[in-house]
SELUM-522341 format. One record per residue (C-alpha): y, z, x; residue in three letters. Coordinates in Angstrom, 1 decimal. Last residue first. Layout:
<site><py>Y</py><pz>Z</pz><px>X</px><setor>Ala</setor></site>
...
//
This chain:
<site><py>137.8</py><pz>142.0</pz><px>108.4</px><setor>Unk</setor></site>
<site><py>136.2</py><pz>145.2</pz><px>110.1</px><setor>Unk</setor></site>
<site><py>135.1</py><pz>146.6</pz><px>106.0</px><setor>Unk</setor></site>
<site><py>133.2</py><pz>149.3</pz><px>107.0</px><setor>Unk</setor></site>
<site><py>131.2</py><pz>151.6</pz><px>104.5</px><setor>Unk</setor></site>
<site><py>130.8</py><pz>155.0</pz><px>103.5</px><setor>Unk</setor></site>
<site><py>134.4</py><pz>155.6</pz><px>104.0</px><setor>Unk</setor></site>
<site><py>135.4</py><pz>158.9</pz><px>104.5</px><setor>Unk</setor></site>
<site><py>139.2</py><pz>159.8</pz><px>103.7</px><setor>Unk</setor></site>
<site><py>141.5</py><pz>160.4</pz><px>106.9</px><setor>Unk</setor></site>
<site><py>142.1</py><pz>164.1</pz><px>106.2</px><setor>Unk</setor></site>
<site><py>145.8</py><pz>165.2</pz><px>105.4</px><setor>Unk</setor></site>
<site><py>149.0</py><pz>165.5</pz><px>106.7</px><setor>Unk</setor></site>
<site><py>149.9</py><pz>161.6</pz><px>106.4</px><setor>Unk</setor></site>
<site><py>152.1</py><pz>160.5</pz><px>109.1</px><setor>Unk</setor></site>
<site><py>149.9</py><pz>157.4</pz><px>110.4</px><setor>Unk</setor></site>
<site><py>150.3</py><pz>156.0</pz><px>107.1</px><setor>Unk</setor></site>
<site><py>147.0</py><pz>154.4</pz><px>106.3</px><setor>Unk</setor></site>
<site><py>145.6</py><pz>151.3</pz><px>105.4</px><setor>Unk</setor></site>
<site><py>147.9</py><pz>150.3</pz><px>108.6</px><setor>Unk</setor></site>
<site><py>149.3</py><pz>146.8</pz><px>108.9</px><setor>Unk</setor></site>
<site><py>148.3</py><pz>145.2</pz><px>112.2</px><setor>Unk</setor></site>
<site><py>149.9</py><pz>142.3</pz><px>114.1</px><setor>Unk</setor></site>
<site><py>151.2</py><pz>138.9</pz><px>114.8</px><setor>Unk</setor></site>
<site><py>152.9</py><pz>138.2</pz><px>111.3</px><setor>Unk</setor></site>
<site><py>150.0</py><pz>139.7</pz><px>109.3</px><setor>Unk</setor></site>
<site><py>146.3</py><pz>141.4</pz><px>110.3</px><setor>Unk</setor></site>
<site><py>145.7</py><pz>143.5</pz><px>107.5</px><setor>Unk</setor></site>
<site><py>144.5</py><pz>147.4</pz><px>107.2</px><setor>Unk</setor></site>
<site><py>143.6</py><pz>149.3</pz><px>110.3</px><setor>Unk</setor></site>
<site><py>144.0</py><pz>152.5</pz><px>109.7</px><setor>Unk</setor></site>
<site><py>139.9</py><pz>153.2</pz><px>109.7</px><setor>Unk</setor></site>
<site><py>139.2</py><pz>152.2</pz><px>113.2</px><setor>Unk</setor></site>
<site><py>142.0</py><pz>154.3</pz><px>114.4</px><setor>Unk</setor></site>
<site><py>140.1</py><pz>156.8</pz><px>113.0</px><setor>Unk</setor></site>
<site><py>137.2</py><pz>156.2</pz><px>115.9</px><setor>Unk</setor></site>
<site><py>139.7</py><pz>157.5</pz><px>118.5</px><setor>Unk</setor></site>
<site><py>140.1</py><pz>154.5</pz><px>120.9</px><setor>Unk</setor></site>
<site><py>138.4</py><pz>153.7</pz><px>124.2</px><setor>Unk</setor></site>
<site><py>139.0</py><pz>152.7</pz><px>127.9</px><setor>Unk</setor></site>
<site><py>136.0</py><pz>153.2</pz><px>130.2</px><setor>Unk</setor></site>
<site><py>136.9</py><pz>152.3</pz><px>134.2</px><setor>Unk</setor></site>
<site><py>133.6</py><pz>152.7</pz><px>135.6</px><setor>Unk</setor></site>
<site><py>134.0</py><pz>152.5</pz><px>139.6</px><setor>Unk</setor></site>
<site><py>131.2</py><pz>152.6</pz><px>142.3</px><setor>Unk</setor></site>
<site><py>130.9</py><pz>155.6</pz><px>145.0</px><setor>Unk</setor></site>
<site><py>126.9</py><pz>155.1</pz><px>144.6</px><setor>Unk</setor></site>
<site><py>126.4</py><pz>151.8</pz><px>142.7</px><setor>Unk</setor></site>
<site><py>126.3</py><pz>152.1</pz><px>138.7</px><setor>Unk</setor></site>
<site><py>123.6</py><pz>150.8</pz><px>137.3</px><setor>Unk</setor></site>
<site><py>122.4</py><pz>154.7</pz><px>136.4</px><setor>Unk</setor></site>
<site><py>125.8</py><pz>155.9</pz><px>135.5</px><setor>Unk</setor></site>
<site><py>125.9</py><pz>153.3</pz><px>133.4</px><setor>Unk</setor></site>
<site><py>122.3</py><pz>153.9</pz><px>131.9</px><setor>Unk</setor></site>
<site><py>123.7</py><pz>157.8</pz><px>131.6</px><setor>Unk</setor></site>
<site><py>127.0</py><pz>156.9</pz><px>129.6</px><setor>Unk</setor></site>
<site><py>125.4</py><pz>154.5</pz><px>126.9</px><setor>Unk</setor></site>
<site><py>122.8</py><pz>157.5</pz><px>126.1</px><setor>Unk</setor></site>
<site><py>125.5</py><pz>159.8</pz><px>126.0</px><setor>Unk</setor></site>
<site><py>127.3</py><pz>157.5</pz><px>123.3</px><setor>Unk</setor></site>
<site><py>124.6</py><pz>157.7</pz><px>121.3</px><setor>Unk</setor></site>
<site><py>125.9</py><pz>156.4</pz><px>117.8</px><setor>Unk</setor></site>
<site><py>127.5</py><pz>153.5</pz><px>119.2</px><setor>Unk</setor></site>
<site><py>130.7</py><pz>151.4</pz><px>117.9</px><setor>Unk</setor></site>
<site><py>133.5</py><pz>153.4</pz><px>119.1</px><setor>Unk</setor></site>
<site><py>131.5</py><pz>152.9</pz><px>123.2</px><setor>Unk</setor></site>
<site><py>133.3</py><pz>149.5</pz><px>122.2</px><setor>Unk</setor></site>
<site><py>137.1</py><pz>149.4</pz><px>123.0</px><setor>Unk</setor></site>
<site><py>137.1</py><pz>148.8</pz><px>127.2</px><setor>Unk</setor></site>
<site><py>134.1</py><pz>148.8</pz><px>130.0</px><setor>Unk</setor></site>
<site><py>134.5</py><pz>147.6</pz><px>133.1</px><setor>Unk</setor></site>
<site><py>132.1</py><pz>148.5</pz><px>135.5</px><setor>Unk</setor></site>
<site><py>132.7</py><pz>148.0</pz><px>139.3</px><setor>Unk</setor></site>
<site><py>130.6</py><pz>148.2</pz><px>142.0</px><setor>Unk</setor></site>
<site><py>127.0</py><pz>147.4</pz><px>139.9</px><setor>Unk</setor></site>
<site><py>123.5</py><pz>147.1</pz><px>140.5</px><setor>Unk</setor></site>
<site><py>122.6</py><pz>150.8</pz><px>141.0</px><setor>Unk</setor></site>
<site><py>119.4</py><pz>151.0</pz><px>139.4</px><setor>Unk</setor></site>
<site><py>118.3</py><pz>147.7</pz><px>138.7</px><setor>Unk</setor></site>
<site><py>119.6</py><pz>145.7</pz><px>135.3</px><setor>Unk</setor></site>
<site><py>117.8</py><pz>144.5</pz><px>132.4</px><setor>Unk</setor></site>
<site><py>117.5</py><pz>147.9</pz><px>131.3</px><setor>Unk</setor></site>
<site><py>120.8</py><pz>148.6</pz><px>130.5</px><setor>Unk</setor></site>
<site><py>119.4</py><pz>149.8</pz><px>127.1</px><setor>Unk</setor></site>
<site><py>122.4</py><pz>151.7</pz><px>125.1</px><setor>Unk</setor></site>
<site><py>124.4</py><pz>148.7</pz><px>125.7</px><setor>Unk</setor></site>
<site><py>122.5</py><pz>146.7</pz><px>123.3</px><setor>Unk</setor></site>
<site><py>121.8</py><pz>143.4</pz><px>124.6</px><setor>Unk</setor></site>
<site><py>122.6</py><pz>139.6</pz><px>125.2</px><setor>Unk</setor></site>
<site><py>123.0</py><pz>138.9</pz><px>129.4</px><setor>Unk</setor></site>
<site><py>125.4</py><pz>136.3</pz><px>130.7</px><setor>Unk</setor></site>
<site><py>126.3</py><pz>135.9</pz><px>134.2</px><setor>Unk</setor></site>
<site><py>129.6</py><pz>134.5</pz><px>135.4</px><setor>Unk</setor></site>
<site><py>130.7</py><pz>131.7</pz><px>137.3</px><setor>Unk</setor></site>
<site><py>134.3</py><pz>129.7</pz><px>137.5</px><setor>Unk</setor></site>
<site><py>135.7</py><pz>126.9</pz><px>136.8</px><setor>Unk</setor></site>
<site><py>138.5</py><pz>128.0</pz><px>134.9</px><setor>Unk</setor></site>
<site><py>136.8</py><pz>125.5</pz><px>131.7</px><setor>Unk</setor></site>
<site><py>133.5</py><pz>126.6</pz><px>133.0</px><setor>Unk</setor></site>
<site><py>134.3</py><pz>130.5</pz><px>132.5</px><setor>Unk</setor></site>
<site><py>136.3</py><pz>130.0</pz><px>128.7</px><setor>Unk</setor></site>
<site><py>133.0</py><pz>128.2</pz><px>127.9</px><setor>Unk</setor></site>
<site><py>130.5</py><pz>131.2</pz><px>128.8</px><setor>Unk</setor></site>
<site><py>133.1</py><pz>134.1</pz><px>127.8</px><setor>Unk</setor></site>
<site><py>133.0</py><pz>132.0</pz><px>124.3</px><setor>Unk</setor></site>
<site><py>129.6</py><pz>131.5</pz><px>124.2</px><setor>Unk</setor></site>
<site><py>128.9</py><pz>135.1</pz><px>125.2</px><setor>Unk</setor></site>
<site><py>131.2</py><pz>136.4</pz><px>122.3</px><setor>Unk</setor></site>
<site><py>129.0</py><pz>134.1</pz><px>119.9</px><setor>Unk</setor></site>
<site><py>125.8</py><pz>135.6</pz><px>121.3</px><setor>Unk</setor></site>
<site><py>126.9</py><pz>139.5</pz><px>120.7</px><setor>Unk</setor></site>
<site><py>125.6</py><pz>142.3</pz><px>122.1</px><setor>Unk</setor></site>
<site><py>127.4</py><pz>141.7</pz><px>125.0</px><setor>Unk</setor></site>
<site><py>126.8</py><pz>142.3</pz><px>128.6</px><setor>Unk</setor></site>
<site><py>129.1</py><pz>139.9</pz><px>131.2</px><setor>Unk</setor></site>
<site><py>128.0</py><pz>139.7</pz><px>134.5</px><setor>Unk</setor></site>
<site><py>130.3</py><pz>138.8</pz><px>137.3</px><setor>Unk</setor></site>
<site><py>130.4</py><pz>138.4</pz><px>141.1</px><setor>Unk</setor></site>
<site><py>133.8</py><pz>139.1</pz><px>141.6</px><setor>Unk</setor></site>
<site><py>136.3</py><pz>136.2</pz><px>144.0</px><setor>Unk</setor></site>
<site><py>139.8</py><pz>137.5</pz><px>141.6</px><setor>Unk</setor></site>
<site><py>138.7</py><pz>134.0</pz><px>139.9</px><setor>Unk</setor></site>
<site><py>135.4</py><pz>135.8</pz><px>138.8</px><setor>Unk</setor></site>
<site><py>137.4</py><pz>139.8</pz><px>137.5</px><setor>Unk</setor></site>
<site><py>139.8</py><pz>137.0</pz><px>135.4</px><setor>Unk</setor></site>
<site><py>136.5</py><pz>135.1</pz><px>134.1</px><setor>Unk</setor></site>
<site><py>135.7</py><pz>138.1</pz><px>132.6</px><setor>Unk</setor></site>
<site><py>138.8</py><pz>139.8</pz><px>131.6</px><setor>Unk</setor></site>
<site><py>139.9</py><pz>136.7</pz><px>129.8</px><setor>Unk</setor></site>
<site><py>138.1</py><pz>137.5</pz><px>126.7</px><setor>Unk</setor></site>
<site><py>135.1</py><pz>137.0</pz><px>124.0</px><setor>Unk</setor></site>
<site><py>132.6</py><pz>139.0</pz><px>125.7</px><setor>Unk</setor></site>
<site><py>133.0</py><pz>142.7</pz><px>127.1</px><setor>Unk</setor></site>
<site><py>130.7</py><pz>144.9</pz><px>125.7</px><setor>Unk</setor></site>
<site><py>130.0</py><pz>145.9</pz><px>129.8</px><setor>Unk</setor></site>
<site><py>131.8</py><pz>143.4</pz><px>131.8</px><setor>Unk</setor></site>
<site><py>129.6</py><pz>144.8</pz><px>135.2</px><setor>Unk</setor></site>
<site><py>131.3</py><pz>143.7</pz><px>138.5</px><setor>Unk</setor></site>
<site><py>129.1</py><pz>143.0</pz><px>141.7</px><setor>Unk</setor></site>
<site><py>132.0</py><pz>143.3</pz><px>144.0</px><setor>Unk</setor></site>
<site><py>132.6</py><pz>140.3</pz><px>146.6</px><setor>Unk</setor></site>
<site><py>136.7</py><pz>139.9</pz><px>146.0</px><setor>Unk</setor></site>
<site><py>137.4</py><pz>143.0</pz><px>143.7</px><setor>Unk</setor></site>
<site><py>138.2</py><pz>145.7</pz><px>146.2</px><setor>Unk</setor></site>
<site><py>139.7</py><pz>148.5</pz><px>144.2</px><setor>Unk</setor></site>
<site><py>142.9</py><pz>149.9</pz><px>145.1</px><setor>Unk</setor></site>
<site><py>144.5</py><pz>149.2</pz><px>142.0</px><setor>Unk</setor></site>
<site><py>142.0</py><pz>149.1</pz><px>139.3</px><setor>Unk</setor></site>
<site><py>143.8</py><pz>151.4</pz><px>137.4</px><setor>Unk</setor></site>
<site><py>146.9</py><pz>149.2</pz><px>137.6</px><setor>Unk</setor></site>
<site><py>148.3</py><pz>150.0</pz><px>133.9</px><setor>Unk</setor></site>
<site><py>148.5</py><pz>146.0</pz><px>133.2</px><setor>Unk</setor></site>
<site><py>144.9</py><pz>145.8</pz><px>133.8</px><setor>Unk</setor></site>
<site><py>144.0</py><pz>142.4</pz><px>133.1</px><setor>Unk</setor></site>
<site><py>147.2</py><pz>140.5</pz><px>132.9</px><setor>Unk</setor></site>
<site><py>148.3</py><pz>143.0</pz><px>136.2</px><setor>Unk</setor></site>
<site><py>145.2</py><pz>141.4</pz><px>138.2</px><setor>Unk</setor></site>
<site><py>145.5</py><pz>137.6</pz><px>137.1</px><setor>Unk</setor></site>
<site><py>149.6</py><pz>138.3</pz><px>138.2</px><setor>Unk</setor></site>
<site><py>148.6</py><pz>139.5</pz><px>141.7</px><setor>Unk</setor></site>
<site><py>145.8</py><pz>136.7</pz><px>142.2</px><setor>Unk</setor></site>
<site><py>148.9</py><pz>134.5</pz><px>141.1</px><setor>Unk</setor></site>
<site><py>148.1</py><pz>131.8</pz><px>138.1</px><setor>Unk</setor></site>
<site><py>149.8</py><pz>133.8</pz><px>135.6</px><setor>Unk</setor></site>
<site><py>146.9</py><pz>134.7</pz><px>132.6</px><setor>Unk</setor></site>
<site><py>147.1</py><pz>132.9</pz><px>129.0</px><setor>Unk</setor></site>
<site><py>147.6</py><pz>134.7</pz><px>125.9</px><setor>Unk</setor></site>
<site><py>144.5</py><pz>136.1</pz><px>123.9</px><setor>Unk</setor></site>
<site><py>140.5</py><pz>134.8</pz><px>124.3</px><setor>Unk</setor></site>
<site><py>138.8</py><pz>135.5</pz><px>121.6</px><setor>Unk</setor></site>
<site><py>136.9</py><pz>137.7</pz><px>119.9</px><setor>Unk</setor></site>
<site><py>139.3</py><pz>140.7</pz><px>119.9</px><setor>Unk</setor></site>
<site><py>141.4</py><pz>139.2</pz><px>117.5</px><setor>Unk</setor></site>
<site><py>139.3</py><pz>137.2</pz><px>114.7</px><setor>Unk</setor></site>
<site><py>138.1</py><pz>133.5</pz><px>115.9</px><setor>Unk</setor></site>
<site><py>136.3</py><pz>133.8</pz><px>112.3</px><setor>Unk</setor></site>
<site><py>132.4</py><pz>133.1</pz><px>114.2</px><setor>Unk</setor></site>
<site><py>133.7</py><pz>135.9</pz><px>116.2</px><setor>Unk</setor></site>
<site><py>134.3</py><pz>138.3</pz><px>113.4</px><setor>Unk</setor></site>
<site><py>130.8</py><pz>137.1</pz><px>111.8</px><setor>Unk</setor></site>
<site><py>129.4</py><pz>137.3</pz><px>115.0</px><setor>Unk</setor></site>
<site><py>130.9</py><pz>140.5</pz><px>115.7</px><setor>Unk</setor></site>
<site><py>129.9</py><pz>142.3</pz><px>112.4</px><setor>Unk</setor></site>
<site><py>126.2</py><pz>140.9</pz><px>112.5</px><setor>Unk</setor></site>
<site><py>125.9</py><pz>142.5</pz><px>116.2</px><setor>Unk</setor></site>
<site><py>127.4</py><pz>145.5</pz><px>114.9</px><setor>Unk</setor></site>
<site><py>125.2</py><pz>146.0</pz><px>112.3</px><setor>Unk</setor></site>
<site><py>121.8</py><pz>145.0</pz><px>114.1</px><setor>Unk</setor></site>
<site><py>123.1</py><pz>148.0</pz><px>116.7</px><setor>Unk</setor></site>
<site><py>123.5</py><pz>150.7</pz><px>114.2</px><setor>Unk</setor></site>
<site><py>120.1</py><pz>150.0</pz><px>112.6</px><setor>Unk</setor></site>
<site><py>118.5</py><pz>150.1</pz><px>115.8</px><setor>Unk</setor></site>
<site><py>114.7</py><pz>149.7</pz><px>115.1</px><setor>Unk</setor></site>
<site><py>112.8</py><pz>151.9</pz><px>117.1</px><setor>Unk</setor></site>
<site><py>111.5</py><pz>150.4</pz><px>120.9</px><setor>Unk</setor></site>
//
């Protein structure tokens, strides 16, 4: 397989956020103890509502380093977590055996599902990272391709300038680089500063 540039990038970038216990890397707040509460904590919009989770083969696609996880095992899931990341996997790992709970770690690159079968997954959850390829096609058809017949993909994402307005994490929260109400282009950046 060619070299992914893109890919080595982003795994050094994560580990070095994780490795800092940056937001996003970590687990944030702590999850009501009620099977309805776990569920709104997670998805607070109810887009899973509906969805059987007790006995679904749920994928945590670029999804290390949170409650979401271990929240998708205590619901009764069957859970793999895929993250490029081996710090966010240690954290997803140890957050999992402190709930007592089970999930399955895979390291990759989430434009190569390959580890996984055709249709392996009911539910793939998938939130903030598709930003962070330059094929996002390529991610799309593998999950379409693990994903079971009639399964779910719930994909959440931001617009890739929001990337570039983020300035300084202070007092609980972000400062933007940029004013939000600027009427002009967002200036190019050659290079990405995620700290």
């Amino acid at each position: 397989m060619k070299r992914d540039r893109i890919a080595e990038h982003n795994k050094q970038m994560w580990e070095r956020l994780a490795k800092a216990a940056m937001n996003y890397t970590r687990p944030f707040g702590r999850p009501p103890k009620s099977r309805a509460g776990m569920r709104r904590f997670m998805d607070p919009r109810g887009r899973l509502k509906g969805i059987r989770l007790q006995g679904a083969r749920v994928l945590g696609l670029a999804a290390g380093g949170g409650w979401d996880p271990v929240i998708f095992a205590k619901l009764g899931a069957d859970v793999t977590v895929f993250d490029i990341s081996p710090t966010q996997l240690k954290t997803v790992r140890d957050l999992a055996a402190r709930q007592r709970v089970k999930v399955r770690l895979v390291r990759g690159n989430m434009k190569d599902l390959s580890a996984f079968k055709d249709g392996s997954f009911d539910v793939i959850w998938h939130c903030h990272s598709l930003v962070f390829v330059d094929d996002a096609i390529r991610v799309l058809k593998e999950v379409g391709r693990v994903l079971a017949p009639g399964g779910t993909y719930l994909l959440s994402t931001m617009h890739p300038t929001t990337l570039r307005l983020y300035g300084t994490f202070k007092d609980g929260g972000w400062r933007p680089k940029i004013s939000y109400f600027v009427d002009k282009p967002v200036p190019y950046l050659s290079e990405w500063d995620m700290t």
